[in-house]
Steps between C-alpha positions, in 0.01 A plus 500: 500500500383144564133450655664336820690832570167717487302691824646465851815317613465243812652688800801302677456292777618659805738291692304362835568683859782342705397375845603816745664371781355693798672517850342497844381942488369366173305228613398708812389845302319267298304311784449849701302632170272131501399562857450933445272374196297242660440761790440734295208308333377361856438848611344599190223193512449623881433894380305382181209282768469882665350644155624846414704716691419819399115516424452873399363459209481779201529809632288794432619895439344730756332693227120434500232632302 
């Protein structure tokens, strides 16, 4: 064995991703999850200004001593 064949072989380049060609439901589904995402982070900047929702804190066992 030569020294230039030693420890790990170079992986293969993967060939590149060919352009998909996407048709008008494409283009639509696409845009439809854009707006449902920038909704969804508008209404979570308008609950986060509230504070928490749920404020109960730890909860204790009714045992006491």
């Amino acid at each position: 064995m030569s020294g230039r064949q030693g420890g790990k072989a170079k992986p293969l380049k993967k060939p590149k991703k060919a352009a998909k060609d996407l048709d008008d439901e494409d283009v639509a589904y696409q845009q439809k999850q854009k707006e449902q995402e920038k909704l969804r982070k508008e209404m979570a900047a308008k609950a986060s200004g509230k504070g928490p929702i749920v404020s109960g804190g730890i909860k204790k066992s009714g045992k006491k001593k």
